[in-house]
N, C-alpha and C positions, 0 to 999 in steps of 0.2 A: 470850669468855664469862666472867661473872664465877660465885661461888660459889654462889651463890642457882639460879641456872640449871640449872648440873651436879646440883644437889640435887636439886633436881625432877623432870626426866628421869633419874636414876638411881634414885631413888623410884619414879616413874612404873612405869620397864620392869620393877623387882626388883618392885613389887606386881603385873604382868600374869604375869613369869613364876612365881611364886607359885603363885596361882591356875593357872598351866597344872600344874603339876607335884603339884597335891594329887589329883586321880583318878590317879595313875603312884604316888604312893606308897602310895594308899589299898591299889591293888590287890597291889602290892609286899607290905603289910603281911600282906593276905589269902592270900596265896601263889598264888595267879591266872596264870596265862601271860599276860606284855605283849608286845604287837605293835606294831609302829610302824604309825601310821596317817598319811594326809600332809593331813587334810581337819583335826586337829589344828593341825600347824605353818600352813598357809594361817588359819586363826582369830587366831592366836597373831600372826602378823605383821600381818593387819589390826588387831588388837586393839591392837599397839604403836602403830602409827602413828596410828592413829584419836583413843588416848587420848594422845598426844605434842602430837599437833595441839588438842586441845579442852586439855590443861594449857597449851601457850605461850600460849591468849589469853585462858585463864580467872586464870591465875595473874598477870601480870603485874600485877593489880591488888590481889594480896596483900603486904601490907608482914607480913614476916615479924620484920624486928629494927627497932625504931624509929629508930636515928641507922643509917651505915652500916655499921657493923660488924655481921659477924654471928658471933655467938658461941655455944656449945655447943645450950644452951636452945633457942634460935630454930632453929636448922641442923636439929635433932632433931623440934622442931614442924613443921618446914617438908616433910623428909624422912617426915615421919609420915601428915601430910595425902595428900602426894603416891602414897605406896606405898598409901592407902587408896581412892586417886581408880582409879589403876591398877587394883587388885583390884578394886574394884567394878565400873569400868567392863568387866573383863572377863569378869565372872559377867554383867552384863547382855548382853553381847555374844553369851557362850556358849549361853546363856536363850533370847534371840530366837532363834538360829542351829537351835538344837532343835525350837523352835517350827514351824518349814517346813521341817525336815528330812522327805526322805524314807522313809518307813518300807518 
C-alpha cells in the first residue's frame, strides 16, 4: 500500500466517524442522558465500508501530486477531499436510514 492510499482510507473512516460522534457531543454539550444504541454502530460500519468501497474506485482516478512524490500540500488536499467524501457520505446514509425508519 503506498501513501496516497492510507491517506484516503484514513480520511475516508476519520470523516464517517466524525459525523458519527457529532449527535454524542451535541447531546453531551446539552447535558442529555446518552444511551448506547447498537442500530447507531450497525450504520456506522455500513457507512465505513460502503464509503471505503465507492473511495477505492472513485479515487484512483485522482492524481493528487503531479510527478510521484507526494508532499505536504497534496497529502492535505488529498486527506481533505477524502474526510469530506466520508462525512458526507455518511450524513447521506444516516438521512436515507431515517427516511424508513420505523416510528
Amino acid at each position: 500500500m503506498n501513501q496516497e492510499f492510507l491517506i484516503k482510507l484514513i480520511g475516508v473512516w476519520l470523516g464517517v466517524l466524525a459525523r458519527m460522534t457529532i449527535p454524542f457531543w451535541r447531546k453531551l454539550y446539552r447535558g442529555k442522558t446518552i444511551k448506547f444504541n447498537f442500530k447507531y454502530l450497525r450504520r456506522t460500519f455500513a457507512s465505513l465500508v460502503l464509503s471505503s468501497i465507492f473511495a477505492i474506485l472513485i479515487f484512483p482516478k485522482l492524481e493528487a501530486a503531479g510527478e510521484d512524490m507526494l508532499n505536504l500540500e497534496s497529502g492535505f488536499k488529498l486527506f481533505s477531499l477524502s474526510f469530506g467524501f466520508g462525512f458526507g457520505f455518511n450524513a447521506i446514509l444516516l438521512e436515507f436510514a431515517s427516511w424508513f425508519e420505523k416510528t
